[in-house]
PyMOL Python script that loads the backbone (N, CA, C, O; Angstrom):
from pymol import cmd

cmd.read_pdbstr("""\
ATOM      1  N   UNK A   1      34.339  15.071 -18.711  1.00  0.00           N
ATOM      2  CA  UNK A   1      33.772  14.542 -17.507  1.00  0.00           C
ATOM      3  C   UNK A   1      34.856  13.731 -16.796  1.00  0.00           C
ATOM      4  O   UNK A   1      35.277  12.642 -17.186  1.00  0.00           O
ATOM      5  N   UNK A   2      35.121  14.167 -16.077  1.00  0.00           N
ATOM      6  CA  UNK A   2      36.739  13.524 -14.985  1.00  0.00           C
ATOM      7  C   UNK A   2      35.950  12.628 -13.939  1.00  0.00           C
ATOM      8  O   UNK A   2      34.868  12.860 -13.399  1.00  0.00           O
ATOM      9  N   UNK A   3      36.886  11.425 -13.792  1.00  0.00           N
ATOM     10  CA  UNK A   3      35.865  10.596 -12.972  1.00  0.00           C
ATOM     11  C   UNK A   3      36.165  10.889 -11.607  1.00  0.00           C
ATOM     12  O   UNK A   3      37.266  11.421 -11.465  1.00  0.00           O
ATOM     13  N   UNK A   4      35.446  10.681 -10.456  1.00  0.00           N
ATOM     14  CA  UNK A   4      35.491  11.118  -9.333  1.00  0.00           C
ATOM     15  C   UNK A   4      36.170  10.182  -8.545  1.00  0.00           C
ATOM     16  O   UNK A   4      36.110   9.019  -8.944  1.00  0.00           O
ATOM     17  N   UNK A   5      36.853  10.428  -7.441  1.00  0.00           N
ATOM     18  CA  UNK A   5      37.734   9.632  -6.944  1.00  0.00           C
ATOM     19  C   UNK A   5      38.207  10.088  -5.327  1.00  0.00           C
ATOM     20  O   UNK A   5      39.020  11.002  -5.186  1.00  0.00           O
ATOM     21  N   UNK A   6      37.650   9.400  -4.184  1.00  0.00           N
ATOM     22  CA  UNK A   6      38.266  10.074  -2.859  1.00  0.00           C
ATOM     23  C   UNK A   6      39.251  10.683  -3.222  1.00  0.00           C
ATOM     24  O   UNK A   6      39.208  11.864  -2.876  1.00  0.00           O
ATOM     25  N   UNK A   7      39.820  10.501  -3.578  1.00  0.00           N
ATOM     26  CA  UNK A   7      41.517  10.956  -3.600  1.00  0.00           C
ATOM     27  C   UNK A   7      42.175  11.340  -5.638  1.00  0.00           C
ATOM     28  O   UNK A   7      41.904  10.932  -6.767  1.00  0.00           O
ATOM     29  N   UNK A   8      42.920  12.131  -5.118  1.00  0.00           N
ATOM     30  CA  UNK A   8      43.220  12.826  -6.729  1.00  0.00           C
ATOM     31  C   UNK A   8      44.188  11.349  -7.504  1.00  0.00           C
ATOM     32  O   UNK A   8      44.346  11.324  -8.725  1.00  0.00           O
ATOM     33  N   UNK A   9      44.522  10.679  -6.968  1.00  0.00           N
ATOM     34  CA  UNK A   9      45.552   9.599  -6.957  1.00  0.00           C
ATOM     35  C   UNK A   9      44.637   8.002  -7.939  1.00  0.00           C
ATOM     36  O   UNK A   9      45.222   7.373  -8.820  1.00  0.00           O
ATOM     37  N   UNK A  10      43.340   7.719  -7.519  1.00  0.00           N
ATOM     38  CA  UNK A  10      42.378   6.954  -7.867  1.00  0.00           C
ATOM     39  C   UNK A  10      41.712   7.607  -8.895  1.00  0.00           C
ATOM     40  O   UNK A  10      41.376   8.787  -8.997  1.00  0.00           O
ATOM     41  N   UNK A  11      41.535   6.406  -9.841  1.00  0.00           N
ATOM     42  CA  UNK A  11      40.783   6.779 -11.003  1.00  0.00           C
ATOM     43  C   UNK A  11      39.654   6.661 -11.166  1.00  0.00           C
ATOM     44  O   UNK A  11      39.206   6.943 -12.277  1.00  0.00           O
ATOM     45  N   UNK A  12      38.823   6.228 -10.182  1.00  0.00           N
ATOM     46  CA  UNK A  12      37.388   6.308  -9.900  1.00  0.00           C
ATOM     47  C   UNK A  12      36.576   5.728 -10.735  1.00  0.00           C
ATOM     48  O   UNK A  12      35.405   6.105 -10.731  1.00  0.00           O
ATOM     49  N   UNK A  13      36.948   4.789 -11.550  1.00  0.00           N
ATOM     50  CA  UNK A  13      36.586   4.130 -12.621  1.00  0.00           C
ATOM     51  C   UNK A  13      34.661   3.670 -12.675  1.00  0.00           C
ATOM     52  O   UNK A  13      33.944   3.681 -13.676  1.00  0.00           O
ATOM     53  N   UNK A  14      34.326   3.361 -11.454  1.00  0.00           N
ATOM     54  CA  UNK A  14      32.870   2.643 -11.042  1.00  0.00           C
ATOM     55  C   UNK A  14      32.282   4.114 -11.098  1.00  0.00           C
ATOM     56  O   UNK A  14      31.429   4.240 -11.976  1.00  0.00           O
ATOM     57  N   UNK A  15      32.498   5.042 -10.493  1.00  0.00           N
ATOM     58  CA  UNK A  15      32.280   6.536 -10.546  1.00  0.00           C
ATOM     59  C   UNK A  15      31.812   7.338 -11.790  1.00  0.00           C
ATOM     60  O   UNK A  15      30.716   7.861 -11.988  1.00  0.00           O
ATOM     61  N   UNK A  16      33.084   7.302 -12.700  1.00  0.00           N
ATOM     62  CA  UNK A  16      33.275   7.346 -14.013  1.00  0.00           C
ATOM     63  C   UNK A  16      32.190   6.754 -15.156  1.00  0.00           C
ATOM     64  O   UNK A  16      31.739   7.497 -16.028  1.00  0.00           O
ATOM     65  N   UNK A  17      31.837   5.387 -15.059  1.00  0.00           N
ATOM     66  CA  UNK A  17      30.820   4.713 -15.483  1.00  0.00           C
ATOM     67  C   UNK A  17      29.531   5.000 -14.966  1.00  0.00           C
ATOM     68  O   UNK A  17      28.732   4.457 -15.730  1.00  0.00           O
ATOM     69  N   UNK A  18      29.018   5.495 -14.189  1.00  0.00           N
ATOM     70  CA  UNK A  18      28.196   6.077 -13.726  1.00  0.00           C
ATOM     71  C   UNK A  18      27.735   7.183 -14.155  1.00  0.00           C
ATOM     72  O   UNK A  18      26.508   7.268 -14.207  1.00  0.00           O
ATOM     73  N   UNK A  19      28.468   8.235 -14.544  1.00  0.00           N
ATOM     74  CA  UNK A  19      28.656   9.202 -14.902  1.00  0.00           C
ATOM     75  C   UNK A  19      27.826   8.937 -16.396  1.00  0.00           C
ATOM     76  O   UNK A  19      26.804   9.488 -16.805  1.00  0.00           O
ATOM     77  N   UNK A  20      28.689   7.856 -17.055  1.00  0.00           N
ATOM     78  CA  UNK A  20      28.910   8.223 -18.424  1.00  0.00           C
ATOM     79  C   UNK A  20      27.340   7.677 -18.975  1.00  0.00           C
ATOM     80  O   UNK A  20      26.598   8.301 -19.733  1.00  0.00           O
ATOM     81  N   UNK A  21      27.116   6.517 -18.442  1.00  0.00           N
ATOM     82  CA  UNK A  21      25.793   5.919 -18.160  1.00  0.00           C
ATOM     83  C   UNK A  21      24.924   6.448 -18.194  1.00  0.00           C
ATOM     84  O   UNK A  21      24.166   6.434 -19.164  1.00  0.00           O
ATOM     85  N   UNK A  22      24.721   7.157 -17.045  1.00  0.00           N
ATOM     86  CA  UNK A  22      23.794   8.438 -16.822  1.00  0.00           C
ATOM     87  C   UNK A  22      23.026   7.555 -15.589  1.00  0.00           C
ATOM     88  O   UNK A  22      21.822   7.796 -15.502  1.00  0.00           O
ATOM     89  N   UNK A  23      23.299   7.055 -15.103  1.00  0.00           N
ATOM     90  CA  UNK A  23      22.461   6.545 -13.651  1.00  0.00           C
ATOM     91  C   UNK A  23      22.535   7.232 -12.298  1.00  0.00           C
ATOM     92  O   UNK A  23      22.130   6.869 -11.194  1.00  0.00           O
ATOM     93  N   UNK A  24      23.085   8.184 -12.646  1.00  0.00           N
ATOM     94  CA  UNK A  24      22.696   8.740 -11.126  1.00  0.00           C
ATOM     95  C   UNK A  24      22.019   9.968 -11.264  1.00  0.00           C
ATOM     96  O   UNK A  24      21.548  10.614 -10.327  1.00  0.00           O
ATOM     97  N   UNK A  25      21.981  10.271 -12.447  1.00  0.00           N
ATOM     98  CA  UNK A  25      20.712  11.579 -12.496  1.00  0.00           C
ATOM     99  C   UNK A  25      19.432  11.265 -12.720  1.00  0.00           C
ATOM    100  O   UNK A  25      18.632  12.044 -13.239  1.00  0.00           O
ATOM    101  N   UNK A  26      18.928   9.067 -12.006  1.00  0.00           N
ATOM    102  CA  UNK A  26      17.698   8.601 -11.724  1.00  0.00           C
ATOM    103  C   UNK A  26      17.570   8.958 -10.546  1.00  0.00           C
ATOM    104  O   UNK A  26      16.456   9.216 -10.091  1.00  0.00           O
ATOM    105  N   UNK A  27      18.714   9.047  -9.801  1.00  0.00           N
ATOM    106  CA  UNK A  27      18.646   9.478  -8.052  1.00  0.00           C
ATOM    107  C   UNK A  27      17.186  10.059  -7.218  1.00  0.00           C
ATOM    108  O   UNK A  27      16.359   9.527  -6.478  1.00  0.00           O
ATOM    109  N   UNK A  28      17.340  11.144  -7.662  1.00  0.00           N
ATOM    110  CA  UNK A  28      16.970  12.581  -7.232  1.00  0.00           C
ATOM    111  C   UNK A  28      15.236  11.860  -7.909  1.00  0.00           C
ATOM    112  O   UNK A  28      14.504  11.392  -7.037  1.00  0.00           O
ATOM    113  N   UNK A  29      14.860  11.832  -8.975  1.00  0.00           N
ATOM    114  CA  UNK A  29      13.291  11.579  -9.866  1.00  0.00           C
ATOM    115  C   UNK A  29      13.134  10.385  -8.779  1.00  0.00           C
ATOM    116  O   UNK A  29      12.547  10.722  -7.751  1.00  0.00           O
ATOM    117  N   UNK A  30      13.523   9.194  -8.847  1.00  0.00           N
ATOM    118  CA  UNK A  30      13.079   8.206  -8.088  1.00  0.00           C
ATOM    119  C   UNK A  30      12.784   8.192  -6.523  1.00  0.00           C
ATOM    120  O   UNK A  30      11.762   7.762  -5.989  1.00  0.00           O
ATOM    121  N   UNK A  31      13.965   8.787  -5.862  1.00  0.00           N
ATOM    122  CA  UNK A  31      13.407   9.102  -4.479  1.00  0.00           C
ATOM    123  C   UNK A  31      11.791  10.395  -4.023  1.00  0.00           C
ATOM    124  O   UNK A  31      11.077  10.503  -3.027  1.00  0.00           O
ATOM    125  N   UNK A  32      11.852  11.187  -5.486  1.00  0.00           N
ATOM    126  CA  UNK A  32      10.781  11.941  -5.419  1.00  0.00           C
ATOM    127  C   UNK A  32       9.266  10.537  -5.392  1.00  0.00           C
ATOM    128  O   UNK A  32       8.264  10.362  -4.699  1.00  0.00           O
ATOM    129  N   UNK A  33       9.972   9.767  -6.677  1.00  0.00           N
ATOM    130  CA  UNK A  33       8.510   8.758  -6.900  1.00  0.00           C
ATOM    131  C   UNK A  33       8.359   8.177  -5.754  1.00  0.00           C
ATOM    132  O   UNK A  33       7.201   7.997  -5.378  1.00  0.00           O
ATOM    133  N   UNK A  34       9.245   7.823  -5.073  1.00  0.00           N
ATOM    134  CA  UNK A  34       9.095   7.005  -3.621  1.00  0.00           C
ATOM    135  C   UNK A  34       8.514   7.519  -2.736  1.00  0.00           C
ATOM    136  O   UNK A  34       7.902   6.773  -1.971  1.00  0.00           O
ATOM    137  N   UNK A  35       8.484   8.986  -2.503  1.00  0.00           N
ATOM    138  CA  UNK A  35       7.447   9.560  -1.473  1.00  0.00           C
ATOM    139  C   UNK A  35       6.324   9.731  -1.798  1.00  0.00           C
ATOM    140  O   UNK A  35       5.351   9.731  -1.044  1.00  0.00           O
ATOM    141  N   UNK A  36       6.335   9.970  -3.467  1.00  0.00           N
ATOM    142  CA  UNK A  36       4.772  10.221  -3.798  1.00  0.00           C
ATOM    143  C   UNK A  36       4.103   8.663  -3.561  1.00  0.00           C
ATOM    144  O   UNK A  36       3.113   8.542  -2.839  1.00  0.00           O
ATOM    145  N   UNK A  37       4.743   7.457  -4.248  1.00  0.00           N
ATOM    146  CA  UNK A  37       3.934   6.429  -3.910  1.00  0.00           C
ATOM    147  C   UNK A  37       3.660   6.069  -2.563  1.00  0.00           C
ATOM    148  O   UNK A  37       2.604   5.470  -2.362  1.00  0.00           O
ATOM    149  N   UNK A  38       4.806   6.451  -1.083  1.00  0.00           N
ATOM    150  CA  UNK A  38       4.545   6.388  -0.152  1.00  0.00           C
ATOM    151  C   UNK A  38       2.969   6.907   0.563  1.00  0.00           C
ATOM    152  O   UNK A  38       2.224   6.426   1.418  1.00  0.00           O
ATOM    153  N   UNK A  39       2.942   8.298  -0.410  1.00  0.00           N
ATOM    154  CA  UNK A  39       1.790   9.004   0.224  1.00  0.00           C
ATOM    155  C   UNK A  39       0.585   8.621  -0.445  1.00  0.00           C
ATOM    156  O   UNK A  39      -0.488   8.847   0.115  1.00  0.00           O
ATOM    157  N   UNK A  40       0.616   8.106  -1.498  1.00  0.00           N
ATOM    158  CA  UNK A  40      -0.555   7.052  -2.529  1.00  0.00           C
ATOM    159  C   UNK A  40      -0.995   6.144  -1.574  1.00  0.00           C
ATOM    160  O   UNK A  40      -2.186   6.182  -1.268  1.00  0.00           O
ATOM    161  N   UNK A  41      -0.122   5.184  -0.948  1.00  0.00           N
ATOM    162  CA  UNK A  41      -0.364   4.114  -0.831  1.00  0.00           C
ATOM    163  C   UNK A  41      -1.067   4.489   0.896  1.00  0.00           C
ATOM    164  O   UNK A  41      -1.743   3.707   1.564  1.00  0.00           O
ATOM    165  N   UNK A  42      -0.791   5.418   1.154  1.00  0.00           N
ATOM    166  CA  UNK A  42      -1.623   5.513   3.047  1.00  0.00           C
ATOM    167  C   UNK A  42      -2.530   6.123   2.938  1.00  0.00           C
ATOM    168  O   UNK A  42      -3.419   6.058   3.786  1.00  0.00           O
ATOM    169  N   UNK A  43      -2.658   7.257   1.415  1.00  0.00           N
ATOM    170  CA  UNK A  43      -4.413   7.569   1.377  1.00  0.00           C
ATOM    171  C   UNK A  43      -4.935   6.129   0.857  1.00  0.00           C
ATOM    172  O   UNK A  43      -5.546   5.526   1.740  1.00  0.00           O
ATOM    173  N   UNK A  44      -4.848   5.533  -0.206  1.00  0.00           N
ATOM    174  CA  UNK A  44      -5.238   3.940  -0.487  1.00  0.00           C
ATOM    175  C   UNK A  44      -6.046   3.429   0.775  1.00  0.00           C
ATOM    176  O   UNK A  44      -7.232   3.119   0.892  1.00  0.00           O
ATOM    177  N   UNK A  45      -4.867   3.449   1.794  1.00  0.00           N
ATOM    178  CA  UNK A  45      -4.932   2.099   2.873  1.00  0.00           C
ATOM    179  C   UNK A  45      -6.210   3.079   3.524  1.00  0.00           C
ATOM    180  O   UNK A  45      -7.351   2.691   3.770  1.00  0.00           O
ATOM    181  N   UNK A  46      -5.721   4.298   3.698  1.00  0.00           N
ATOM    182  CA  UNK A  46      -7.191   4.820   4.509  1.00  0.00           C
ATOM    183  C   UNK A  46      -8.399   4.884   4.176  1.00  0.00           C
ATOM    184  O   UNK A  46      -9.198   4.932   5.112  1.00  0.00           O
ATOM    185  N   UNK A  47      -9.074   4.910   2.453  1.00  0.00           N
ATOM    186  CA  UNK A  47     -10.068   4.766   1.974  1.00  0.00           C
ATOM    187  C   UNK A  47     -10.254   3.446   2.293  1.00  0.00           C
ATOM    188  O   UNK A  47     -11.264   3.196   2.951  1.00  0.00           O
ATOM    189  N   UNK A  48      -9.410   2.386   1.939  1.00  0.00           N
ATOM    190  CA  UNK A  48      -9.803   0.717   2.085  1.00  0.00           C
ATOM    191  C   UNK A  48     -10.396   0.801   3.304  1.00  0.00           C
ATOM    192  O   UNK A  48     -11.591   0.510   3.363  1.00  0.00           O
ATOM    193  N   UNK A  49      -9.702   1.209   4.506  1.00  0.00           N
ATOM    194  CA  UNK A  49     -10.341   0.841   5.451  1.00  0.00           C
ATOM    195  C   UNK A  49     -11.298   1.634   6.083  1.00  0.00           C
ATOM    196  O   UNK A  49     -11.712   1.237   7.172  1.00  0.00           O
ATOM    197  N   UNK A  50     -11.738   2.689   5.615  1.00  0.00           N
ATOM    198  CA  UNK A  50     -13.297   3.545   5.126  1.00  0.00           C
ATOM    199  C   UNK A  50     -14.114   2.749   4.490  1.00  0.00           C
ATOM    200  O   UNK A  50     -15.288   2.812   4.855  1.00  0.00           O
ATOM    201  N   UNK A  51     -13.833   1.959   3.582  1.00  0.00           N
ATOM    202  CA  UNK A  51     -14.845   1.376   3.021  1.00  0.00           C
ATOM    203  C   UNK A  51     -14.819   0.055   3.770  1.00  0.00           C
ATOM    204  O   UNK A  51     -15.989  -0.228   4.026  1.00  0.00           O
ATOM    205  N   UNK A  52     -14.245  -0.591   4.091  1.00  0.00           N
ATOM    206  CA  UNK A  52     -14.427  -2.272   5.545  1.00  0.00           C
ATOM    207  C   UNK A  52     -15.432  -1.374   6.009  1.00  0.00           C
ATOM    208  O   UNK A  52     -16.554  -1.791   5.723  1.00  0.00           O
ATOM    209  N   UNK A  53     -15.430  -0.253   6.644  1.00  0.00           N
ATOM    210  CA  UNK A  53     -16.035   0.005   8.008  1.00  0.00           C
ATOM    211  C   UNK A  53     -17.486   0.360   7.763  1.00  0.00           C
ATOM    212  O   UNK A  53     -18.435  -0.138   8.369  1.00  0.00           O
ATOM    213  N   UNK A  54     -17.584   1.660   6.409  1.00  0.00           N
ATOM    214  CA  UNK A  54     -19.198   1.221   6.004  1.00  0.00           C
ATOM    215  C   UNK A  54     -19.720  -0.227   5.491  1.00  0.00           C
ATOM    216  O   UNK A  54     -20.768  -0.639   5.989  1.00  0.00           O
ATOM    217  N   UNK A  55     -19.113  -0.951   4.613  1.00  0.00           N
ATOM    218  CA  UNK A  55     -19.567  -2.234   4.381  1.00  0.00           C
ATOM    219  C   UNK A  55     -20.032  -3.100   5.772  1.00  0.00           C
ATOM    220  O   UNK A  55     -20.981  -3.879   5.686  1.00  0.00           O
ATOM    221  N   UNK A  56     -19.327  -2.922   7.019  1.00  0.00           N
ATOM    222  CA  UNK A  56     -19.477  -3.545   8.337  1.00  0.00           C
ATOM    223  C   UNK A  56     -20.773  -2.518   8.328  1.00  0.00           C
ATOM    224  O   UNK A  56     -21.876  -3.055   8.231  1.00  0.00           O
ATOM    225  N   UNK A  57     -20.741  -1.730   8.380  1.00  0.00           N
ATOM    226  CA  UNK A  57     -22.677  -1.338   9.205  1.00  0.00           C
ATOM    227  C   UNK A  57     -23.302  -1.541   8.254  1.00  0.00           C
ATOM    228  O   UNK A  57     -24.478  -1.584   8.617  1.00  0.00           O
ATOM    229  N   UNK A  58     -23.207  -1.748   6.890  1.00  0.00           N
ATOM    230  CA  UNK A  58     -24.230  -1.794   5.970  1.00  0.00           C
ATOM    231  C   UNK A  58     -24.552  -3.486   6.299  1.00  0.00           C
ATOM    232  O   UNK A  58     -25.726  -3.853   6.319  1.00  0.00           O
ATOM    233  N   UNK A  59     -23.927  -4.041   6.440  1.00  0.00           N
ATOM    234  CA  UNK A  59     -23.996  -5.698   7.041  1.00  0.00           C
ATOM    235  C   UNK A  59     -24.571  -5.561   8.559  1.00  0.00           C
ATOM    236  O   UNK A  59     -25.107  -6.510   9.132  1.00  0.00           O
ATOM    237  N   UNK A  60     -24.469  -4.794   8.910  1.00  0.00           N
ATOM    238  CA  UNK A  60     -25.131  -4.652  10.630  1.00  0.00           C
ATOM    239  C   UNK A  60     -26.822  -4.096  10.226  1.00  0.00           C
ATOM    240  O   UNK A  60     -27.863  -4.450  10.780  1.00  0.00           O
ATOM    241  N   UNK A  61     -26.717  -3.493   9.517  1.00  0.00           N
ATOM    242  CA  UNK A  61     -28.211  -2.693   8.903  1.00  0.00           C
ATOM    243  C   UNK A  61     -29.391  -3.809   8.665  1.00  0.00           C
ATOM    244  O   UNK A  61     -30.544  -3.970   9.064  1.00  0.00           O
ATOM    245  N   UNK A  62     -28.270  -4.645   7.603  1.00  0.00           N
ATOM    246  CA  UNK A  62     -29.730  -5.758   6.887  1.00  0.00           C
ATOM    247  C   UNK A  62     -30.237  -6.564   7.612  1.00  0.00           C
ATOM    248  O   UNK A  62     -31.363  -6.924   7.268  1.00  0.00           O
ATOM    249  N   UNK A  63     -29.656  -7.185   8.891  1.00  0.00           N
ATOM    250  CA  UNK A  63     -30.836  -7.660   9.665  1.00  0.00           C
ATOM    251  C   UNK A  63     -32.447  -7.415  10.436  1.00  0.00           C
ATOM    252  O   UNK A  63     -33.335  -8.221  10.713  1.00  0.00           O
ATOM    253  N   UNK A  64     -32.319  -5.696  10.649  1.00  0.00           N
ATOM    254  CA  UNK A  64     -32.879  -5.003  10.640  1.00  0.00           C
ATOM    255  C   UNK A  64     -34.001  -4.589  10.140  1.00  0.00           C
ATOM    256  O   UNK A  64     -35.148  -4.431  10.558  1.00  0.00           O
ATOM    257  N   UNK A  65     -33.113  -4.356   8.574  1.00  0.00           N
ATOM    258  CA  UNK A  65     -33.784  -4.112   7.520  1.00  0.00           C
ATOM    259  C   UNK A  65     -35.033  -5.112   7.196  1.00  0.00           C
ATOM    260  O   UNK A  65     -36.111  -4.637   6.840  1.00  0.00           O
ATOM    261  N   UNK A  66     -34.892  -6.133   7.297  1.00  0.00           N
ATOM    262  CA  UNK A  66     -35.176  -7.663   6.694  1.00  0.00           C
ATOM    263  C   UNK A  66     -36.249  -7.862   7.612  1.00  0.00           C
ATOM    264  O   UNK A  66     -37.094  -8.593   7.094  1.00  0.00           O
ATOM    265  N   UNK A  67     -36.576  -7.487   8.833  1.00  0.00           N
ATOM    266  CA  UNK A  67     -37.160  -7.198  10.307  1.00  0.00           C
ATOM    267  C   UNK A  67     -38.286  -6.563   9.938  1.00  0.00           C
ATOM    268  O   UNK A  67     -39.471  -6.864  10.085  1.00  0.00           O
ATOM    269  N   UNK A  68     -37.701  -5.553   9.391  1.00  0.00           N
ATOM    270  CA  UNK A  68     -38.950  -4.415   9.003  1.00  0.00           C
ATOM    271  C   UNK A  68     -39.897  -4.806   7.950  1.00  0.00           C
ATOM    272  O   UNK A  68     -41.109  -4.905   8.143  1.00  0.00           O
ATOM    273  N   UNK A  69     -39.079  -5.112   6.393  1.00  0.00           N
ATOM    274  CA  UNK A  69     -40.204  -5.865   5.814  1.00  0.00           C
ATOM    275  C   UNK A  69     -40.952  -7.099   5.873  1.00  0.00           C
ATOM    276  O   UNK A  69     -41.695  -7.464   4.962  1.00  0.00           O
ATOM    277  N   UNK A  70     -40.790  -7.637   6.768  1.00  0.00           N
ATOM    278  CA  UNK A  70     -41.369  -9.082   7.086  1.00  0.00           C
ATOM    279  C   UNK A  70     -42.708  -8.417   7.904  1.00  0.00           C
ATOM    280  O   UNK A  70     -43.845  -8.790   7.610  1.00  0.00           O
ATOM    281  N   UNK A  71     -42.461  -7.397   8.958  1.00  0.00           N
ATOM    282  CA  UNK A  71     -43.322  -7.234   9.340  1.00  0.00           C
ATOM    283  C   UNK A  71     -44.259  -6.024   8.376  1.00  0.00           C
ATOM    284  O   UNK A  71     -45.461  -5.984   8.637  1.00  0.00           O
ATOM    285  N   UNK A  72     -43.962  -5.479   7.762  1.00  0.00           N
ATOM    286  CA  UNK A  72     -44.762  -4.667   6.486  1.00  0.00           C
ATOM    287  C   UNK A  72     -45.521  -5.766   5.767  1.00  0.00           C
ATOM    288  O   UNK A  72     -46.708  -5.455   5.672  1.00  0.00           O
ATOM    289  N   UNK A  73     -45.241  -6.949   5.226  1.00  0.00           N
ATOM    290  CA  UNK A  73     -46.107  -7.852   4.294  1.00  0.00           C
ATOM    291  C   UNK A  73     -47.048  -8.436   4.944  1.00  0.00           C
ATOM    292  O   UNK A  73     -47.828  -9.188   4.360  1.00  0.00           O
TER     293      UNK A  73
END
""", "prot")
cmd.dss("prot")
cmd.show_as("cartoon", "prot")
cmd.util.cbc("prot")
cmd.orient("prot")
């Protein structure tokens, strides 16, 4: 494994360690996890705010509601 180096002249040493490490073949897996959590997190946000919006009419309902059986008893 020859370390990489702009130039044939540089020994690319930070390159090299990288290599040997094995940290840059997290690259490629992690930027995949980053879009998947990207796309997690905006269906998330869109159910959350599906559910604010029925909880808001179900809170608009019970006054109503409360209307009706008062006058039933």
């Amino acid at each position: 494994m020859p370390p990489i180096s702009p130039n044939g002249q540089e020994t690319g040493l930070l390159e090299f360690l990288e290599e040997v490490i094995g940290t840059k073949r997290y690259i490629r897996p992690l930027a995949e996890l980053d879009e998947r959590v990207e796309k997690y997190d905006w269906e998330r946000e869109e159910k959350v705010q599906r559910v604010d919006m029925a909880e808001k009419e179900k809170k608009n309902m019970d006054e109503p509601v409360q209307k009706v059986k008062l006058k039933i008893h």
